[in-house]
C-alpha positions in Angstrom: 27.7 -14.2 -15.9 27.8 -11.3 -17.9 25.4 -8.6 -17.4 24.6 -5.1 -18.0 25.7 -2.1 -16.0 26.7 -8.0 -10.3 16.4 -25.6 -5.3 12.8 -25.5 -7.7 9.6 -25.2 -5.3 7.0 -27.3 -6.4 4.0 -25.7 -7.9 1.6 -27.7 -6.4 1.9 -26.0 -2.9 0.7 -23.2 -4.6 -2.5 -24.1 -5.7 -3.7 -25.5 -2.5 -7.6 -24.3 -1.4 -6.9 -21.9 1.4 -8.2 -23.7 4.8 -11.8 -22.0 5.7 -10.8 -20.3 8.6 -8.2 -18.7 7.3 -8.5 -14.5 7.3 -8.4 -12.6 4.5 -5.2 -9.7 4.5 -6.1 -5.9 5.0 -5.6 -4.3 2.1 -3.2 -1.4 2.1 -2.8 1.5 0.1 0.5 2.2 -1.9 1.1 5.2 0.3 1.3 2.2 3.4 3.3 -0.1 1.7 5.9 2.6 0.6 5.9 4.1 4.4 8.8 1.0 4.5 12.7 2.2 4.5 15.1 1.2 2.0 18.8 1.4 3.8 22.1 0.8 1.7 25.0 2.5 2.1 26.3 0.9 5.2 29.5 2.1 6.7 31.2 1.8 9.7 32.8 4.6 11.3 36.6 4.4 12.1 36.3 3.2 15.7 33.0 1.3 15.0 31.0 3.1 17.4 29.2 5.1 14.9 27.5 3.9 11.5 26.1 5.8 8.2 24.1 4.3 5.9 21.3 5.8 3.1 17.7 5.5 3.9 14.9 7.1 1.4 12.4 7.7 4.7 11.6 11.3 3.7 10.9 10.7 -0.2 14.6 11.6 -1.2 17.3 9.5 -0.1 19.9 11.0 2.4 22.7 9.8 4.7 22.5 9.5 8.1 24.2 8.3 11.3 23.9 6.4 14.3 25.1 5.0 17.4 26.7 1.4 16.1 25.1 0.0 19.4 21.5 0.9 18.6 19.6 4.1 18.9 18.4 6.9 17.3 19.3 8.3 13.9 20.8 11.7 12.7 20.6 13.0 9.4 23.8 14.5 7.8 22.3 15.5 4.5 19.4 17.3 3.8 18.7 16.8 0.1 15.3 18.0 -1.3 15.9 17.1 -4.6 18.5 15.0 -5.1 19.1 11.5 -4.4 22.0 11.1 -2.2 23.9 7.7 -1.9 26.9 6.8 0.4 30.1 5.0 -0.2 31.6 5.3 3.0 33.2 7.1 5.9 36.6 7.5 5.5 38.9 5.1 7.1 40.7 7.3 9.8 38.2 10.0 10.6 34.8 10.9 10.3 34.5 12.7 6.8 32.1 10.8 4.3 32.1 10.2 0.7 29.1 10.0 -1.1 27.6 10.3 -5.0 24.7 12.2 -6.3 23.4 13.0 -9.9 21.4 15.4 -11.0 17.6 14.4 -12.0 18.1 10.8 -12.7 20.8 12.0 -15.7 23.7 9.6 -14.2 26.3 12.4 -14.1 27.3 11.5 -11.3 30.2 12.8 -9.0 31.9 12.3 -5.8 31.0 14.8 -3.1 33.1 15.1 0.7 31.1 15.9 3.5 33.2 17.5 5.9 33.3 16.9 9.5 31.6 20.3 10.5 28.4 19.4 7.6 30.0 21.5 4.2 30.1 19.3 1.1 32.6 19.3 -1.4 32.9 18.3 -5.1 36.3 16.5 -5.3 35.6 15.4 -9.2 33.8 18.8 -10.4 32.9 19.2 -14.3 30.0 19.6 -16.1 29.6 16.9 -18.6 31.4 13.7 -17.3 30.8 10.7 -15.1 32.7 10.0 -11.9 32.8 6.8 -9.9 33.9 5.5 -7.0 36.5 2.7 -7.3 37.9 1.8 -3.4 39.9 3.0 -1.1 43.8 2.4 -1.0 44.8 0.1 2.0 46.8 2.8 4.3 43.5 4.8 4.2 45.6 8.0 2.8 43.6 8.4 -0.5 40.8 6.9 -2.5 40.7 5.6 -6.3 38.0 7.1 -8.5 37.1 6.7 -12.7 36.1 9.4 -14.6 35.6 10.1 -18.8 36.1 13.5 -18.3 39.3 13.2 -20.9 37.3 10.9 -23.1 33.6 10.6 -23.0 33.9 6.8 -24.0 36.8 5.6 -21.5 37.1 6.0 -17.9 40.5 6.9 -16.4 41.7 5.9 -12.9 42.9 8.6 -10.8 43.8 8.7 -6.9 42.4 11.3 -5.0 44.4 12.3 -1.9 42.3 12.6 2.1 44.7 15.7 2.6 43.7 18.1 0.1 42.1 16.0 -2.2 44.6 16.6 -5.2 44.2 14.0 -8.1 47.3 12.3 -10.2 46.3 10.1 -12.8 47.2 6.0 -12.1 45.9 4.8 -15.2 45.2 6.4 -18.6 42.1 4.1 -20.2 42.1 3.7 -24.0 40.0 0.5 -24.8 37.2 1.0 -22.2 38.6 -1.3 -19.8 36.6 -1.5 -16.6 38.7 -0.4 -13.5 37.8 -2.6 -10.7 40.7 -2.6 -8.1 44.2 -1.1 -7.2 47.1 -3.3 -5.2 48.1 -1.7 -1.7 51.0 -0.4 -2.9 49.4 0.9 -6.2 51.6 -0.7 -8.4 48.8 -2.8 -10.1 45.4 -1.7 -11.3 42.9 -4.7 -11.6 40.8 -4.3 -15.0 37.9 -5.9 -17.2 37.5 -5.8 -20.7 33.7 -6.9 -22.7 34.6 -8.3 -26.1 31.3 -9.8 -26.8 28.8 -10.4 -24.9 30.1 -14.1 -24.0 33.8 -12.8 -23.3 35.0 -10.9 -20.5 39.2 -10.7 -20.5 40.6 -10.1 -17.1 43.9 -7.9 -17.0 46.3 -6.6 -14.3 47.9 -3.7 -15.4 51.7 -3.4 -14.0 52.1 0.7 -13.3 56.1 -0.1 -12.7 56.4 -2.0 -16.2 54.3 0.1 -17.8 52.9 -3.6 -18.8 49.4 -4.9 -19.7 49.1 -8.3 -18.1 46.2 -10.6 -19.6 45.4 -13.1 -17.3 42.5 -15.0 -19.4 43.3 -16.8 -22.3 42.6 -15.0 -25.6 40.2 -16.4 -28.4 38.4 -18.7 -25.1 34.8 -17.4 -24.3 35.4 -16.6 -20.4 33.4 -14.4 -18.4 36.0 -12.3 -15.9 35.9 -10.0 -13.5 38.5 -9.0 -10.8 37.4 -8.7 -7.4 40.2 -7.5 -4.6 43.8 -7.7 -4.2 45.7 -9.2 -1.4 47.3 -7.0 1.3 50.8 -7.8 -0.1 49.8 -6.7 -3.2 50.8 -9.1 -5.7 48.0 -11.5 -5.3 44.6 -10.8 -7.1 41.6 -12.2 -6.4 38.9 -12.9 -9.5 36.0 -14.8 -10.6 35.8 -16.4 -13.3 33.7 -18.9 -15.2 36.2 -20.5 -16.9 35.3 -24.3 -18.1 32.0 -24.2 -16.8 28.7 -22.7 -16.3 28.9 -20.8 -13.0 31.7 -18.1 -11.7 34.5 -19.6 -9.0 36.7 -17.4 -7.2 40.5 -17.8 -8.0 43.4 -16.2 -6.4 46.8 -15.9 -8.8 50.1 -15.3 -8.1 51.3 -12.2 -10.5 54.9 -13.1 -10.0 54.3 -17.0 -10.6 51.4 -17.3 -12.3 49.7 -20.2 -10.4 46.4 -20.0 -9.8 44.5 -21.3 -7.1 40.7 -22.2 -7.0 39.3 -20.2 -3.4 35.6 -21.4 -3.4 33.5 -22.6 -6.3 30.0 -23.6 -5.4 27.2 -24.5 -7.6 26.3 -20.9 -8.1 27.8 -17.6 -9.1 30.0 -15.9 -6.9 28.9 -12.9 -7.4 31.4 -10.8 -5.3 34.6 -10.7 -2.8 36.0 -8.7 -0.3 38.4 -8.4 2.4 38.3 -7.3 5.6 40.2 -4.0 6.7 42.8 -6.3 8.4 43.3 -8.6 5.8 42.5 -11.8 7.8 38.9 -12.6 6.8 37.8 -13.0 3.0 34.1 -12.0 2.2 32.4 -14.0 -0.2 28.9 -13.2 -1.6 27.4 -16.0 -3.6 24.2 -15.9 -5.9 22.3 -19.2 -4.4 19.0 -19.2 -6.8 17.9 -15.7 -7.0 19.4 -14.8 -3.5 22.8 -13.3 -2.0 24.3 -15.1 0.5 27.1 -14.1 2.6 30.2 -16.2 3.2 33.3 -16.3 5.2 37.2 -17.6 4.5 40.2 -17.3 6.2 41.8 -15.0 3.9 45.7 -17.0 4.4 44.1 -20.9 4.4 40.8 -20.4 2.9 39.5 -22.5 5.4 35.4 -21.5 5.4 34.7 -19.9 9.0 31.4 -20.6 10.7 28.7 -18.1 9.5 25.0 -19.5 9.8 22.4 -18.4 7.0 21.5 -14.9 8.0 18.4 -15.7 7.3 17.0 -19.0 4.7 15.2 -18.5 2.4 16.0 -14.3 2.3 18.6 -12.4 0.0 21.2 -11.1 2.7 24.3 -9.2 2.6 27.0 -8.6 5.4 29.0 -6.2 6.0 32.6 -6.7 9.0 33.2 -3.7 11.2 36.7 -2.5 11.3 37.7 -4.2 14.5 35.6 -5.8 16.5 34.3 -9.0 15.7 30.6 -8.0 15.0 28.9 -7.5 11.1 26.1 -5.7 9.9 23.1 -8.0 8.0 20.7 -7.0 5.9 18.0 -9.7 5.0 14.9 -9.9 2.9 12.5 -12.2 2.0 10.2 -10.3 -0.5 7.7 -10.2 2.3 10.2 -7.9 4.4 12.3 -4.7 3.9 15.8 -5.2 4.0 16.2 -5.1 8.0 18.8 -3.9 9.9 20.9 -6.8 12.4 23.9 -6.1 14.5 25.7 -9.9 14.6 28.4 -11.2 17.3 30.4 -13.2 15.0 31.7 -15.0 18.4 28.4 -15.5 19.8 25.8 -15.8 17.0 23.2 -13.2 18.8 21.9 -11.2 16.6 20.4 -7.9 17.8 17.2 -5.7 15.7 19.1 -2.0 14.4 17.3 -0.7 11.8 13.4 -1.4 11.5 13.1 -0.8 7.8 9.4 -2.1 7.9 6.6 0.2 6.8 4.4 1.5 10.4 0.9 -0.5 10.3 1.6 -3.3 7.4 1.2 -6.8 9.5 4.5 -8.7 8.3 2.0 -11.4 7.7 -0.3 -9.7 5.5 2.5 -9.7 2.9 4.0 -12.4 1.0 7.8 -14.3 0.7 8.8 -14.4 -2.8 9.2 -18.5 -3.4 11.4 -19.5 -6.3 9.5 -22.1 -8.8 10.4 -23.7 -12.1 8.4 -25.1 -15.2 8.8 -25.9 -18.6 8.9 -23.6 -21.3 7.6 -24.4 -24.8 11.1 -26.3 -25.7 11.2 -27.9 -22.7 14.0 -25.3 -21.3 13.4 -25.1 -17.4 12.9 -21.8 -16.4 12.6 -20.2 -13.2 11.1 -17.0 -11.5 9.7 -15.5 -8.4 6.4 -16.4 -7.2 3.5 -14.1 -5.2 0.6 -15.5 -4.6 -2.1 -13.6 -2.7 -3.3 -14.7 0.7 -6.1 -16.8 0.7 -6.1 -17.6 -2.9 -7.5 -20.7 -4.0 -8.2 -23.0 -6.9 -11.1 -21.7 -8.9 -10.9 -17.9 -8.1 -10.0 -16.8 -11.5 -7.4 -14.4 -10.5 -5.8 -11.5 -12.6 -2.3 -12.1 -13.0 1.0 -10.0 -14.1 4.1 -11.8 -15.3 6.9 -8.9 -14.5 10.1 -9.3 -16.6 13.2 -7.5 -15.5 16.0 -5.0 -17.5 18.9 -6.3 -19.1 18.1 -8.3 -21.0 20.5 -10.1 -18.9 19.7 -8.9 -15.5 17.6 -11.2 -13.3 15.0 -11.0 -10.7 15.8 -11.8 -6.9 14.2 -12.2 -3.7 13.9 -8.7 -2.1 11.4 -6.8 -0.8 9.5 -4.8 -3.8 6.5 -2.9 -3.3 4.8 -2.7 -6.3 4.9 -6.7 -6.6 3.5 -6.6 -2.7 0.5 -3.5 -3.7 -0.4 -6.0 -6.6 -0.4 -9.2 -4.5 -2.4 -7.3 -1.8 -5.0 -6.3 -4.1 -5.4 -10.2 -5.5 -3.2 -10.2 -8.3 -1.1 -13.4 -8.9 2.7 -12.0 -10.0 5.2 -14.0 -11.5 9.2 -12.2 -11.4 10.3 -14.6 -14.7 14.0 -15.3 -15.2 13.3 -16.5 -18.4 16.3 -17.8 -20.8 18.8 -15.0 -21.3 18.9 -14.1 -17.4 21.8 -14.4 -14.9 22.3 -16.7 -12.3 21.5 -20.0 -14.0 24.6 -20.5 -15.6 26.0 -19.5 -18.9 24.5 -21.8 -21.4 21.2 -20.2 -20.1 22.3 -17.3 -20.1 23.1 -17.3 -24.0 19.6 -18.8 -25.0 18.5 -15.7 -26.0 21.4 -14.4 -28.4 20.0 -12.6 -31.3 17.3 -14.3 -30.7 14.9 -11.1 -28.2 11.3 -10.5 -28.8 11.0 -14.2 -29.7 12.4 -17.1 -27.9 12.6 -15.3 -24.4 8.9 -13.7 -25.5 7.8 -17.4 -25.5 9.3 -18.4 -22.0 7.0 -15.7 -21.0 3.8 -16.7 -23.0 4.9 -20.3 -21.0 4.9 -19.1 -17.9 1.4 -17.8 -18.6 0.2 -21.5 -19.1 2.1 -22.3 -16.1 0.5 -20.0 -14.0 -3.4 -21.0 -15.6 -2.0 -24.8 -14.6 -2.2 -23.6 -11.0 -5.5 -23.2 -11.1 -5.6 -19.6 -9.5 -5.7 -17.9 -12.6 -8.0 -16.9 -15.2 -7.0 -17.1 -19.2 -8.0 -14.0 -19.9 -6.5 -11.7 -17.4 -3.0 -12.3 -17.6 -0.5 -9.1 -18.0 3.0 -8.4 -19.2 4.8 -5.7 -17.8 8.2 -4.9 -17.0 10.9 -2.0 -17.0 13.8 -0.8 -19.3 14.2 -4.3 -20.9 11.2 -5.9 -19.6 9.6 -3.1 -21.1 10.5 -3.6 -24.6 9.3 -7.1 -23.6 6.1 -6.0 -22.8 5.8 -3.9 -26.1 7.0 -7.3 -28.2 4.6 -9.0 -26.1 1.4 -7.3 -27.3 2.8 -6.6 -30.9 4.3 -9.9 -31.5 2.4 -12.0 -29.7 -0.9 -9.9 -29.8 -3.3 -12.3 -28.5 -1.7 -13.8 -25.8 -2.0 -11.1 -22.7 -5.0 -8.9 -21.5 -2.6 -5.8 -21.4 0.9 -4.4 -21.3 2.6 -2.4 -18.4 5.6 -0.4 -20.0 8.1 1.2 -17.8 10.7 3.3 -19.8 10.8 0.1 -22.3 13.1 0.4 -25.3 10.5 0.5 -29.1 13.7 1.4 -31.7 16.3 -0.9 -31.3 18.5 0.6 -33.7 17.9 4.2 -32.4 18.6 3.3 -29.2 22.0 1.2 -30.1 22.8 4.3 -32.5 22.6 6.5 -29.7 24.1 5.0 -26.1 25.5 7.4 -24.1 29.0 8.0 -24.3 29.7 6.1 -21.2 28.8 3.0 -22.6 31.3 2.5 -24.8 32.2 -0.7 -22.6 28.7 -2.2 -22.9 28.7 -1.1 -26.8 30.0 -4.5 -27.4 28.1 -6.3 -25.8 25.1 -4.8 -26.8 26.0 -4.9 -30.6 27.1 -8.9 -30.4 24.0 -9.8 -28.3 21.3 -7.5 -29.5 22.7 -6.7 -33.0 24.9 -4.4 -34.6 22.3 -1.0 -36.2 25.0 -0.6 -39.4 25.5 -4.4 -40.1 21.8 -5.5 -38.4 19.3 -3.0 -39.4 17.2 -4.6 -41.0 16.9 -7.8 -38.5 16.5 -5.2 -35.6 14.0 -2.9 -37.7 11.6 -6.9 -37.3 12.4 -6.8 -33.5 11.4 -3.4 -32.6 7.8 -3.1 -31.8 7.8 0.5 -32.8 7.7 -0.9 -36.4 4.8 -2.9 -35.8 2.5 -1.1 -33.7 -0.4 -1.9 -36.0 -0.4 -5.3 -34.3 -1.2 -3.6 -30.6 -4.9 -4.3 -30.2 -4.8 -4.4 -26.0 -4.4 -1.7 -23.5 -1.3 -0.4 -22.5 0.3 1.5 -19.8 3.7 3.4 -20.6 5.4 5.3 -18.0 8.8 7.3 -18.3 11.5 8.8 -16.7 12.1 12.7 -19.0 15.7 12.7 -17.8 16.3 8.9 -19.1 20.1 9.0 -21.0 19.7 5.5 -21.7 15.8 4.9 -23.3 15.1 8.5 -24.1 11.6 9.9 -23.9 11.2 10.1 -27.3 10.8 5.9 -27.4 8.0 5.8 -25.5 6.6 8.8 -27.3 6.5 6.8 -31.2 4.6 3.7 -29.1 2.2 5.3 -27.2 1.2 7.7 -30.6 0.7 4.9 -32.9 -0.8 2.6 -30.6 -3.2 5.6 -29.7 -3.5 5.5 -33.9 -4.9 2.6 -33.7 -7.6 3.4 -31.1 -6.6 1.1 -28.3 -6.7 2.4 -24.8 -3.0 3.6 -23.5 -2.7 5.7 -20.7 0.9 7.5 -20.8 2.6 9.0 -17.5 6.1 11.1 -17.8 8.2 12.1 -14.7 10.1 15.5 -15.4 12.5 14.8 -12.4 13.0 11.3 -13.0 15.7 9.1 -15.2 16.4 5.5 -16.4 14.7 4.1 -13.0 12.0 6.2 -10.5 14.1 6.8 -7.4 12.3 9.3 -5.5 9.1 8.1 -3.4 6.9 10.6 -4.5 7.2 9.5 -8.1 6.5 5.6 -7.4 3.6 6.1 -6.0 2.1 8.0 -8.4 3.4 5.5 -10.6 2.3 2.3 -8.7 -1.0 3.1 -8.0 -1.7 4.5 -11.8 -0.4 0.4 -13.1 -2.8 -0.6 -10.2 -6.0 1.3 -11.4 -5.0 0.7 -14.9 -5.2 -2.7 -14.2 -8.2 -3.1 -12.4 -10.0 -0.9 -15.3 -8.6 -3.0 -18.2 -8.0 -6.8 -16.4 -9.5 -6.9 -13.1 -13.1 -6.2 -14.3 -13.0 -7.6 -17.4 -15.7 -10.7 -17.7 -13.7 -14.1 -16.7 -13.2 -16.7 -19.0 -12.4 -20.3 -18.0 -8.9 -22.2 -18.5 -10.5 -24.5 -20.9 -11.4 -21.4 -23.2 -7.8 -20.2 -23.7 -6.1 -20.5 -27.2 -2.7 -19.5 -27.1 -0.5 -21.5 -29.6 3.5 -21.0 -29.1 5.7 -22.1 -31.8 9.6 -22.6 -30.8 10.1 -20.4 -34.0 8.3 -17.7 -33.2 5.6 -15.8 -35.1 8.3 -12.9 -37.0 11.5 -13.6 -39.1 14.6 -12.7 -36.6 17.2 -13.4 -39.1 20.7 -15.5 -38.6 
């Protein structure tokens, strides 16, 4: 599936009565609940006997280091204000590369830490974007993009370990997407968005000076190249090609033959291989979850790797030599934890505790994926927290979260602001509704020209769904949601102004065709998609002028929170600053919270809590104490059409 920037539960076991003996959960404070550790950034050292990864444990996130075997861990940076994140060690000694931005703004670089602790800028400039792409096979150098020619396109340059001088590989001049360079860096593997149902796949021959397409042209595919073989003339890709999920090919560049490697009944969502070539990596989307998988990288014969752990999103990670792999797992109810795995043996061994110190495990909640029918009779699915105890009758509050996009989608993983509201007896619902990844591509484009309306509706649905359980009550039902899910939210209460108690805005767009005028520079890839899915602001004005809430504030007649990043590049400030002054116009309660440090996302701890707990005592002012009403009293009416002209 395309997006932006990578088994249905039944519903009845929700609403079971809670048995009488069963004990109510402490209740936790945000401040607890964000005392957990998120890790990324995994790397192992050369020799494996040392790892790195990213952890956010002070407030900031910073690298640190560790005995592979277990034990304690060291930092190496010590950022106060910046977020750090890692990308690896490099392959033949112990120097690191990592990225940082500056305030959330996303101009971002690549940074060397030395051995002796000194950083170093290897793609300085003021104004441009750098990322990392891999590292070539022989370990010698490493491949990184930058627009610092061009502002719209990203060029591919190698950088070398010894000295770090740059030559330019590639010279990008249709905002193709670098995604991988052959061992002998003859080829570079590239991406292309048309629309936003096409993605062209393209090897580009360095020797030839020779643009290879390997998709066909005029065919809606979505594409996306993945690794290259070690000899180099091999590329692997997925592709949906002729149906509705991504497979993973391999093709011949000399030949042309292509050969189907694995195609499941979800998305492949990535592949890798391992630094001897042997073993293919294959991460597959299996209903809102990441599960690892192993090939032999020659025979594509699977090799036995149990499920890290059902029922939890994992990822896995092959040390350089050995036969041992790094898994992170989470279940919503767990931080992403830390286990060391004997690929001979099966043990698997606790290495990084990322749980919070004093939050039971069993006080929180798995995130359980459930389905129901939306208003058209589309099945749609989402993420499910129910609090402890709850039971039919108790008339709880309940949020329905949507996520960014608008075609991202929601996934089991730990979250804590979904656990703080759970904890404190709100019902949340994580909708995927139409227009989401991960359901296949006919889904997926249910939603074309077609936001603020038929993928509103899925969420008014899933509001009925939720009163069906019997947990909820009618009138205490919130939207809320960020960056996409936020304009959601704003469509929500000013399209749809009866149907939720409240709206919880987190940097949300209000001015479509502002913010389509204005992208940043950087995304003159996703331009295209943008303009085919969301509408064009020359050709479409007028339809997107009907779709932007900011147009129609007048409607807005229910409280609403808006919170907002000041450094955001991609829904700037001044979005949320037009809704939250014309809603205030019309003398409805909104309560409006700005980070100065902050950009399209709150990454430092500090900030999130102060934003957390504000959406929790929002909603316990506005919701939680509002008088209950019964199921029989609610009133909602959803017409497949929607309530607004949206145009062609």
């Amino acid at each position: 599936m395309l997006k932006y920037l990578l088994l249905g539960i039944a519903l009845a076991c929700h609403a079971a009565p809670a048995s009488a003996d069963e004990k109510s959960p402490k209740r936790y404070t945000i401040e607890q609940l964000m005392d957990s550790d998120t890790i990324g950034g995994l790397s192992w050292s050369p020799d494996d006997t040392k790892l790195i990864f990213t952890s956010n444990r002070t407030g900031i996130a910073n690298i640190y280091e560790m005995p592979s075997g277990g034990g304690a861990a060291t930092p190496l940076t010590n950022s106060v204000k910046e977020t750090v994140r890692a990308i690896g060690y490099f392959p033949n000694d112990e120097r690191i590369l990592f990225s940082s931005d500056q305030g959330g703004n996303e101009l971002a670089h690549i940074y060397v830490r030395e051995r002796e602790g000194t950083t170093h800028d290897v793609t300085p400039g003021a104004k441009h974007v750098a990322r990392f792409v891999e590292w070539a096979q022989d370990g010698k150098s490493f491949f990184v993009q930058t627009n610092e020619r061009d502002p719209r396109f990203f060029d591919l340059y190698e950088i070398q370990a010894d000295g770090y001088a740059k030559t330019l590989l590639f010279e990008n001049d249709k905002a193709y997407q670098v995604r991988a360079v052959s061992p002998d860096r003859r080829y570079v593997g590239l991406s292309r968005i048309v629309d936003n149902a096409t993605k062209h796949c393209y090897v580009y021959d360095r020797t030839a000076a020779k643009l290879i397409q390997l998709t066909v042209e005029g065919k809606p595919v979505a594409c996306e190249p993945q690794t290259f073989s070690d000899k180099g003339a091999q590329l692997f890709y997925t592709t949906d090609d002729g149906g509705e999920f991504a497979f993973l090919v391999r093709q011949d560049l000399a030949t042309g033959k292509r050969v189907t490697v694995f195609k499941p009944d979800w998305d492949v969502e990535g592949a890798d291989l391992s630094r001897d070539g042997r073993t293919l990596i294959v991460s597959v989307n299996e209903d809102a979850r990441s599960r690892p998988y192993l090939f032999d990288a020659a025979t594509f014969k699977p090799l036995h790797l149990a499920d890290p752990m059902p029922g939890a999103s994992s990822g896995l990670l092959l040390a350089n030599h050995s036969k041992k792999a790094l898994v992170s797992a989470s279940n919503g109810a767990t931080p992403g934890d830390i286990l060391l795995l004997d690929l001979a043996t099966g043990e698997r061994m606790p290495l990084l505790n990322a749980r919070a110190p004093g939050v039971a495990p069993d006080d929180l909640i798995a995130g359980e994926v459930v389905r129901f029918k939306s208003y058209d009779g589309v099945t749609v699915p989402g993420i499910l927290y129910v609090p402890k105890g709850a039971k039919k009758g108790d008339a709880l509050p309940a949020v329905i979260h949507v996520h960014g996009g608008p075609g991202d989608e929601s996934r089991i993983g730990y979250r804590p602001l979904q656990q703080y509201l759970a904890n404190h007896g709100y019902v949340v619902f994580e909708i995927n509704n139409r227009g989401s990844s991960g359901s296949g591509r006919t889904f997926y484009h249910l939603d074309d020209r077609k936001h603020g309306d038929a993928d509103l509706d899925d969420v008014v649905a899933a509001k009925r769904m939720l009163i069906d359980t019997g947990l909820v009550d009618s009138a205490k039902v919130v939207i809320q949601g960020q960056s996409y899910g936020g304009y959601m939210t704003l469509a929500g209460l000013a399209f749809r102004p009866d149907a939720f108690a409240a709206g919880v805005d987190i940097y949300g767009v209000s001015n479509w065709p502002r913010l389509l005028a204005n992208t940043p520079s950087w995304w003159e890839d996703l331009r295209r998609l943008l303009f085919t899915e969301v509408g064009d602001p020359e050709k479409d004005a007028e339809y997107l002028r009907k779709i932007s809430p900011v147009f129609h504030a007048t409607n807005i007649k229910k409280p609403l929170l808006v919170l907002q990043g000041a450094n955001d590049p991609r829904v700037l400030p001044v979005e949320s600053e037009d809704i939250v002054a014309k809603v205030k116009a019309n003398g409805v309660p909104v309560d409006y919270v700005v980070f100065p440090d902050e950009g399209h996302g709150f990454r430092k701890k500090a900030n999130q809590i102060v934003a957390y707990r504000k959406i929790l005592e929002f909603l316990d002012t506005h919701v939680k104490g509002a008088p209950a009403r019964t199921a029989a009293a609610e009133t909602t009416t959803v017409s497949p059409l929607g309530d607004f002209p949206i145009g062609q």
